[in-house]
Biopython code that builds the backbone (N, CA, C, O; Angstrom):
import numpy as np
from Bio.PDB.StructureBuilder import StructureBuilder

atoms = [
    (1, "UNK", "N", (7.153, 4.986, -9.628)),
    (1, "UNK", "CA", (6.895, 3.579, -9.847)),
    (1, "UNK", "C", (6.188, 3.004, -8.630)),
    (1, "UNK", "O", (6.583, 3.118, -7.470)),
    (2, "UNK", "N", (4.962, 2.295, -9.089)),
    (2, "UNK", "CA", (4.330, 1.704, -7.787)),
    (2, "UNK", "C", (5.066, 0.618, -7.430)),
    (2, "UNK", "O", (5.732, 0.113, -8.334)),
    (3, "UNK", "N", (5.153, -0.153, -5.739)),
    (3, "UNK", "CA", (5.025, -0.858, -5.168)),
    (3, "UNK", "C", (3.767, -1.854, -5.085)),
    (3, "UNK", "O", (2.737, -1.334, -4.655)),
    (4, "UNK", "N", (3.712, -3.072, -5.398)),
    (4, "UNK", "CA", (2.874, -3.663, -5.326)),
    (4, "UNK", "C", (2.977, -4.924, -4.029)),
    (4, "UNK", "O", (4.064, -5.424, -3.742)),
    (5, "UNK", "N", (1.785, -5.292, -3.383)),
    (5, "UNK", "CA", (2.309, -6.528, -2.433)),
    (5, "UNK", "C", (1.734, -7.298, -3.107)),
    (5, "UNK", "O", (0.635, -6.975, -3.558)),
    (6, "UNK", "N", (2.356, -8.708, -3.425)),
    (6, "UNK", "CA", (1.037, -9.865, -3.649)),
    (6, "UNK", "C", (1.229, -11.035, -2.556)),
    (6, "UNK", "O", (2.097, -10.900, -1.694)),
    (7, "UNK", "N", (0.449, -12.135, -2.594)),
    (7, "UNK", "CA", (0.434, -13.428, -1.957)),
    (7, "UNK", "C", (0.279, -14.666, -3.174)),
    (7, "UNK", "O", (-0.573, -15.009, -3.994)),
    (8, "UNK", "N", (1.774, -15.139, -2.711)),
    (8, "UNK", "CA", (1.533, -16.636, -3.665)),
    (8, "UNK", "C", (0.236, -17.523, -2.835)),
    (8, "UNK", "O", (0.071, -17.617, -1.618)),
    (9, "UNK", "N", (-0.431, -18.004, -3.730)),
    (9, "UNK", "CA", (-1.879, -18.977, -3.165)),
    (9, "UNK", "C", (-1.505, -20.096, -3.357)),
    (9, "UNK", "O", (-2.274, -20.978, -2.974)),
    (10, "UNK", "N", (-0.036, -20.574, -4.096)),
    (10, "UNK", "CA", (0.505, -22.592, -3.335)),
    (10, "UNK", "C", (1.122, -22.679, -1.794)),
    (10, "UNK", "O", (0.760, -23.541, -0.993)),
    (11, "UNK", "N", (2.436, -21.316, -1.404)),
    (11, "UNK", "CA", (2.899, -21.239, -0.120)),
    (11, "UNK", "C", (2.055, -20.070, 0.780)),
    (11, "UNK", "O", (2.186, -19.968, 2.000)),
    (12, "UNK", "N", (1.460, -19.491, 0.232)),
    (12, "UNK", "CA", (0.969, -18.051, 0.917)),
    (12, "UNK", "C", (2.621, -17.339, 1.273)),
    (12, "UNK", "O", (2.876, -16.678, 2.280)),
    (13, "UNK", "N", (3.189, -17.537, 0.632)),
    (13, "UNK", "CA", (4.349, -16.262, 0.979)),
    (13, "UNK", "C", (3.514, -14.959, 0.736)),
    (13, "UNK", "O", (2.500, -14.899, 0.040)),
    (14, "UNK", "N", (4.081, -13.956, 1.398)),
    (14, "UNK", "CA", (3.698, -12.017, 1.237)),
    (14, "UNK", "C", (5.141, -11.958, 0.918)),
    (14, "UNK", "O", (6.112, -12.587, 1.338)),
    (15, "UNK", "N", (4.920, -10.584, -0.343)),
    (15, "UNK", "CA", (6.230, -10.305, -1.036)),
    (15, "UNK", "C", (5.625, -8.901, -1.520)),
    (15, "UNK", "O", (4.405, -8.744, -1.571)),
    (16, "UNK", "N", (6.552, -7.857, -1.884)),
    (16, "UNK", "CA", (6.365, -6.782, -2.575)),
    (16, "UNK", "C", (7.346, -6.487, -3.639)),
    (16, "UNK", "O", (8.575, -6.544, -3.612)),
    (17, "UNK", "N", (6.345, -6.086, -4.795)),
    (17, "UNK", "CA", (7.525, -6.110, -6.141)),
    (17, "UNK", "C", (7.146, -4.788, -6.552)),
    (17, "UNK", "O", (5.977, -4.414, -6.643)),
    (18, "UNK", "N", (8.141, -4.101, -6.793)),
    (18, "UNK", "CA", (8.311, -2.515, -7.491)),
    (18, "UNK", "C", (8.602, -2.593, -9.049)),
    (18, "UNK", "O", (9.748, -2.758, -9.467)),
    (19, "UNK", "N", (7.513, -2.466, -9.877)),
    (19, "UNK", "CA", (6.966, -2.683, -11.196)),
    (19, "UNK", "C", (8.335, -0.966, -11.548)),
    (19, "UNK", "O", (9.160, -0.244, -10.987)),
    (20, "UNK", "N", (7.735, -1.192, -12.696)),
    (20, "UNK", "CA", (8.626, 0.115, -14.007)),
    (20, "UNK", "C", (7.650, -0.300, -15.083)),
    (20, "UNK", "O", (6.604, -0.949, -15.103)),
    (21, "UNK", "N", (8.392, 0.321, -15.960)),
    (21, "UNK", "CA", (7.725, 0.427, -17.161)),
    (21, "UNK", "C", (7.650, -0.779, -18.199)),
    (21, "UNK", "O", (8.610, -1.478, -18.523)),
    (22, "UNK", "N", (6.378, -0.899, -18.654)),
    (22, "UNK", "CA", (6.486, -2.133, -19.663)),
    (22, "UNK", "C", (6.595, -3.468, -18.408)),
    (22, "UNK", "O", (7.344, -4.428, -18.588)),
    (23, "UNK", "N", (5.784, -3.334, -17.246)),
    (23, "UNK", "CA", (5.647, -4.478, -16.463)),
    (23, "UNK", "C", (4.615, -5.057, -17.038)),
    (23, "UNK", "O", (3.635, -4.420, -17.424)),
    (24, "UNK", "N", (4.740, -6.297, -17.146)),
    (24, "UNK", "CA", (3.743, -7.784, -17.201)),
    (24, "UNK", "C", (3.221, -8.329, -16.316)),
    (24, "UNK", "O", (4.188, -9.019, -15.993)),
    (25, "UNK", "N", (2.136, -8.721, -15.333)),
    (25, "UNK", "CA", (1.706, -9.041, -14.188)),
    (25, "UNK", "C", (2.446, -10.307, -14.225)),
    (25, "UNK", "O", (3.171, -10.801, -13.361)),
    (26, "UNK", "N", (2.093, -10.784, -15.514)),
    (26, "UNK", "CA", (2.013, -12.641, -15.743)),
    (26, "UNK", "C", (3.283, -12.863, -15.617)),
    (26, "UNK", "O", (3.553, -13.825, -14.898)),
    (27, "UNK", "N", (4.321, -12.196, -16.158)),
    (27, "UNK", "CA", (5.861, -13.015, -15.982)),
    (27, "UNK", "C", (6.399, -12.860, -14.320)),
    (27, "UNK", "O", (7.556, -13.138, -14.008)),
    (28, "UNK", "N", (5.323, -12.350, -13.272)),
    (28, "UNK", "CA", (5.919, -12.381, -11.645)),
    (28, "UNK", "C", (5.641, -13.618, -11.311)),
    (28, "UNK", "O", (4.715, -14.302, -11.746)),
    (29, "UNK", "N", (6.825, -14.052, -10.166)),
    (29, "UNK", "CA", (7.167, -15.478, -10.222)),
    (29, "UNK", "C", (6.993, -15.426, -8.589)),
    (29, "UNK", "O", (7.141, -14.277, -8.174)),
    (30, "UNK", "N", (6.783, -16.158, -7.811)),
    (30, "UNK", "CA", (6.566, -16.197, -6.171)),
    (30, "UNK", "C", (7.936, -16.379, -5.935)),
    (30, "UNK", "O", (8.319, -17.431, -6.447)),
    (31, "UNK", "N", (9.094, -15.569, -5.180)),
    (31, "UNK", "CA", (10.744, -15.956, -4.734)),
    (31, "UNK", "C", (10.726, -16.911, -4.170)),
    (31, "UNK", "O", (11.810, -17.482, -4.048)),
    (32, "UNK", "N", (9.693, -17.446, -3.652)),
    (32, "UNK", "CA", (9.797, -18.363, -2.783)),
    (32, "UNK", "C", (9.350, -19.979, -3.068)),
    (32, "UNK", "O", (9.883, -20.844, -2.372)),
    (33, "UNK", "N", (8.916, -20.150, -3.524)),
    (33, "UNK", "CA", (8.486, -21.458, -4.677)),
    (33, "UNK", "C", (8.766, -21.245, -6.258)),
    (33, "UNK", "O", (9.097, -22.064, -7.115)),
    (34, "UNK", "N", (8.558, -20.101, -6.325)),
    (34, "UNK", "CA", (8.724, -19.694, -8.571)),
    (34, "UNK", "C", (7.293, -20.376, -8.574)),
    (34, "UNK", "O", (7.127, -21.409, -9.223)),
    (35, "UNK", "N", (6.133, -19.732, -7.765)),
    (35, "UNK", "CA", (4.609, -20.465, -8.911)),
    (35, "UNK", "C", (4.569, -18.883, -8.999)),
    (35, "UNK", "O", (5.175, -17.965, -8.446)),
    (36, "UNK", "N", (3.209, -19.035, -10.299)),
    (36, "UNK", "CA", (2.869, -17.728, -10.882)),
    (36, "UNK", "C", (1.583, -17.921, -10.310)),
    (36, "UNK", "O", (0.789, -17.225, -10.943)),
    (37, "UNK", "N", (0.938, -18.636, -9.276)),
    (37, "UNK", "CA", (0.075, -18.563, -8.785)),
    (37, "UNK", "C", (-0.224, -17.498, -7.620)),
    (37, "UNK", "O", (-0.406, -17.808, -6.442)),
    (38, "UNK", "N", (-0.245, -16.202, -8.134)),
    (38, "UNK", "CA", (-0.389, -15.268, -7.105)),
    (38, "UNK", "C", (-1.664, -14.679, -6.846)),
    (38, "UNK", "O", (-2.668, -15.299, -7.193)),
    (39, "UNK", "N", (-1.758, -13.662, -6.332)),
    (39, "UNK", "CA", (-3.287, -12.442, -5.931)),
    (39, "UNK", "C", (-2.005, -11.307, -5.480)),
    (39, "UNK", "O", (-0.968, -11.371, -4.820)),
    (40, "UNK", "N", (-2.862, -10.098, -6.376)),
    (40, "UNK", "CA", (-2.600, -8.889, -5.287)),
    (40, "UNK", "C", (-3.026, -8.734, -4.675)),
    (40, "UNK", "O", (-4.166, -9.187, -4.570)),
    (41, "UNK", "N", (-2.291, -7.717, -3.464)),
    (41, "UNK", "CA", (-3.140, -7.715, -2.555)),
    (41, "UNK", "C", (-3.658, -6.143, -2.081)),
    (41, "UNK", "O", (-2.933, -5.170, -2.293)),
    (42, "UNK", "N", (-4.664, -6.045, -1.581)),
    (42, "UNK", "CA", (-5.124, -4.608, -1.201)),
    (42, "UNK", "C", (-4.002, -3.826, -0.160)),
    (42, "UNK", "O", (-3.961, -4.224, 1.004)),
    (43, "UNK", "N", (-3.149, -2.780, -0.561)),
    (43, "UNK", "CA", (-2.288, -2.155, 0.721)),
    (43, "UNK", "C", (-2.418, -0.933, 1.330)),
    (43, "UNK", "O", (-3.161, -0.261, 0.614)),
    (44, "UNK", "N", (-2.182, -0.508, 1.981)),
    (44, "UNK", "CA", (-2.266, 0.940, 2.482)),
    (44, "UNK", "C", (-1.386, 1.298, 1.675)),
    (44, "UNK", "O", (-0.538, 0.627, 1.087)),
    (45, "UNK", "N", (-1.762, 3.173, 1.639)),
    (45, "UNK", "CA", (-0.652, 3.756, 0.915)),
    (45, "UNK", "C", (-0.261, 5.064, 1.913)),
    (45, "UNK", "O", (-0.908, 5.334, 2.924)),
    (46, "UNK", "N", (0.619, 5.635, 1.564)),
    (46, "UNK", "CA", (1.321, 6.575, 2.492)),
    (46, "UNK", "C", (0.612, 8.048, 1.739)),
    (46, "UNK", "O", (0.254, 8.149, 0.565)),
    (47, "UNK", "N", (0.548, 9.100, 2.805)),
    (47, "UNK", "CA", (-0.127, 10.284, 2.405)),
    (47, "UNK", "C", (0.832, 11.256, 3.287)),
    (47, "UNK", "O", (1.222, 11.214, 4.454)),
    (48, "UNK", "N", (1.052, 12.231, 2.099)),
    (48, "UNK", "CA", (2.157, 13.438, 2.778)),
    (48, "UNK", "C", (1.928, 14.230, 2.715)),
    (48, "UNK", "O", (1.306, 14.158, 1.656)),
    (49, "UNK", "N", (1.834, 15.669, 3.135)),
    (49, "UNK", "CA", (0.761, 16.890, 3.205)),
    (49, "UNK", "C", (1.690, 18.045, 3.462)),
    (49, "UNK", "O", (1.550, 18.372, 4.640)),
    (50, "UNK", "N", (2.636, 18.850, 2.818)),
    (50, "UNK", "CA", (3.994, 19.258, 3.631)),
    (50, "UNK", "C", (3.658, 20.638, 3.477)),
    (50, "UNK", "O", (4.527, 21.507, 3.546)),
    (51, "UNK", "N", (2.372, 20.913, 3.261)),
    (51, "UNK", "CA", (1.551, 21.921, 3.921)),
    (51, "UNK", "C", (1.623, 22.632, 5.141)),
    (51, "UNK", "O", (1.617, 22.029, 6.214)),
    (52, "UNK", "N", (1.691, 23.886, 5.065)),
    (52, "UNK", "CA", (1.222, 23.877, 6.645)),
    (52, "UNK", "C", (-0.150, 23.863, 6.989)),
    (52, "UNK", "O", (-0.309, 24.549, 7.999)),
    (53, "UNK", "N", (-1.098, 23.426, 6.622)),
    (53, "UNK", "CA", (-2.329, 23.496, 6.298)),
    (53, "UNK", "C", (-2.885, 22.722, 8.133)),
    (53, "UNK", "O", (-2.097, 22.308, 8.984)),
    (54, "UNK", "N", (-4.013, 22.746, 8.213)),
    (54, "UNK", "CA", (-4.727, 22.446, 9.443)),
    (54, "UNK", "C", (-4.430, 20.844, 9.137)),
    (54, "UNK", "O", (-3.395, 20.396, 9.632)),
    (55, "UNK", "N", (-5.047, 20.179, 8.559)),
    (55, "UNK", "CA", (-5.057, 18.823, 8.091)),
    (55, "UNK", "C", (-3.629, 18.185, 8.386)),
    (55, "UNK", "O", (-3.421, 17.148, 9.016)),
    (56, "UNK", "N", (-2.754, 18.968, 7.838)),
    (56, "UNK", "CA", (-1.311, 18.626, 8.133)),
    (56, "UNK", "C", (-0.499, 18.327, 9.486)),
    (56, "UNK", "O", (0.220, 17.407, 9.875)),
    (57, "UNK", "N", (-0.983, 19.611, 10.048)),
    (57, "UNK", "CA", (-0.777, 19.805, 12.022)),
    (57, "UNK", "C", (-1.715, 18.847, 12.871)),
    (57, "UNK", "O", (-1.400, 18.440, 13.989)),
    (58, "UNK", "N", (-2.730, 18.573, 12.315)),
    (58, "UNK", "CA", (-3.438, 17.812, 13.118)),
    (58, "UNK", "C", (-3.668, 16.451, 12.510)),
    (58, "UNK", "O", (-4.034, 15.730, 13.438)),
    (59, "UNK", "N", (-3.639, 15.973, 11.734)),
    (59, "UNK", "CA", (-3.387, 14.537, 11.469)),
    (59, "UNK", "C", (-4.764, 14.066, 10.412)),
    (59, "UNK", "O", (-4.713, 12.942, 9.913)),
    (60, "UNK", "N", (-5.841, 14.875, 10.138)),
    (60, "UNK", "CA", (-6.981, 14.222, 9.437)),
    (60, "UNK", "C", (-7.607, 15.541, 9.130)),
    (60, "UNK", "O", (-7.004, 16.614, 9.164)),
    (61, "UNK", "N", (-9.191, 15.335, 8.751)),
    (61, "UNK", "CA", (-9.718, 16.014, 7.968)),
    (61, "UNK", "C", (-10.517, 16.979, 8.918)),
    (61, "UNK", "O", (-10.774, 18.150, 8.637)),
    (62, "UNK", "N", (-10.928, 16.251, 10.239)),
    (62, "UNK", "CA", (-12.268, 16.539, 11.101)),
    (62, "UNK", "C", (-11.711, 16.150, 12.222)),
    (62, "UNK", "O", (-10.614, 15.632, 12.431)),
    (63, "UNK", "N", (-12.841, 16.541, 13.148)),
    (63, "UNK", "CA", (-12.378, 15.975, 14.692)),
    (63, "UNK", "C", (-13.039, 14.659, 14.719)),
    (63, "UNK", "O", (-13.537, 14.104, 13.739)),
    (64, "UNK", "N", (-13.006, 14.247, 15.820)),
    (64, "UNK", "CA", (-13.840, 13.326, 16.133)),
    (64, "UNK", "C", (-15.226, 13.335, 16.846)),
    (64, "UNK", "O", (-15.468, 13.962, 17.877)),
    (65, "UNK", "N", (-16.152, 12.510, 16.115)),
    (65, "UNK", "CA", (-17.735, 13.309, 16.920)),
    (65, "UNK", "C", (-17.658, 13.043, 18.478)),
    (65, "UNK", "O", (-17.431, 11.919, 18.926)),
    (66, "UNK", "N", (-17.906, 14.403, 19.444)),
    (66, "UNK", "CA", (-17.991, 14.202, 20.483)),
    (66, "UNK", "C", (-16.641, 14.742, 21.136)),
    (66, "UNK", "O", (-16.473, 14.919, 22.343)),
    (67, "UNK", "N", (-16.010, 14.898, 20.453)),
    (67, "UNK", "CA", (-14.700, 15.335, 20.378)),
    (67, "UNK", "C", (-14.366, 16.839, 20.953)),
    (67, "UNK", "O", (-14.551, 17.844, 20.266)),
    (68, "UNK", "N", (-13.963, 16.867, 22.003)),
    (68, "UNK", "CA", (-13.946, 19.140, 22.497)),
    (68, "UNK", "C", (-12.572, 19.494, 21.503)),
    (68, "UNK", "O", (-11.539, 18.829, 21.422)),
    (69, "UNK", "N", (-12.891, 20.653, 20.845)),
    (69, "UNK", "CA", (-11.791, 21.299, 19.975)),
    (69, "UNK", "C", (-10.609, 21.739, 21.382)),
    (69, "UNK", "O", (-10.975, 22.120, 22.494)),
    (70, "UNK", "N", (-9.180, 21.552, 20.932)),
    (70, "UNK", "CA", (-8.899, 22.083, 22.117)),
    (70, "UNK", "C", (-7.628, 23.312, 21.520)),
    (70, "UNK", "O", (-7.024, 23.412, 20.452)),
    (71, "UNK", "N", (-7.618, 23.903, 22.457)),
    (71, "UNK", "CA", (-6.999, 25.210, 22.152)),
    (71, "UNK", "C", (-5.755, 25.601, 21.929)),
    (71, "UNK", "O", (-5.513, 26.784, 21.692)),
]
sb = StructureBuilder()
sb.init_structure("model")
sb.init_model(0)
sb.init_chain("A")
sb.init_seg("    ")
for serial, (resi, resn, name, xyz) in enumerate(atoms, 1):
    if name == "N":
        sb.init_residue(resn, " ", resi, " ")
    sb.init_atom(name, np.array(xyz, "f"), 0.0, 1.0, " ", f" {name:<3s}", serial, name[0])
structure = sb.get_structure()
C-alpha cells in the first residue's frame, strides 16, 4: 500500500495518508482544518538493493566524473 504526502492549500498543513484498496482521492479531508482542498505532493521514495551487487556496496550506479576509483 502506497504512502501518499499531500498539502492542504487553505492552512498549508503537510500530512501523509496510507491509501488501501478501493481509496477515493476526493473523500481525504485535511486533519487539520477538514478542507478537501488539497495537492499531492511529489516525494522521495526509498530504494533497497539487498544484493550483494556493486551498486549495493557502493551506494549508486557510477562514480562520480573526475572521481579516482579507489581500491
Amino acid at each position: 500500500m502506497p504512502i501518499y504526502e499531500y498539502q492542504c492549500l487553505n492552512c498549508h498543513h503537510k500530512f501523509e495518508y496510507l491509501t488501501g484498496i478501493g481509496f477515493q482521492e476526493r473523500s481525504l479531508v485535511c486533519p487539520k482544518c477538514q478542507s478537501r482542498n488539497l495537492k499531492r505532493l511529489l516525494s522521495r521514495i526509498a530504494f533497497f538493493d539487498s544484493s550483494n551487487s556493486w551498486r549495493a556496496r557502493n551506494g549508486s550506479a557510477g562514480g562520480v566524473k573526475g572521481e579516482k576509483e579507489k581500491d
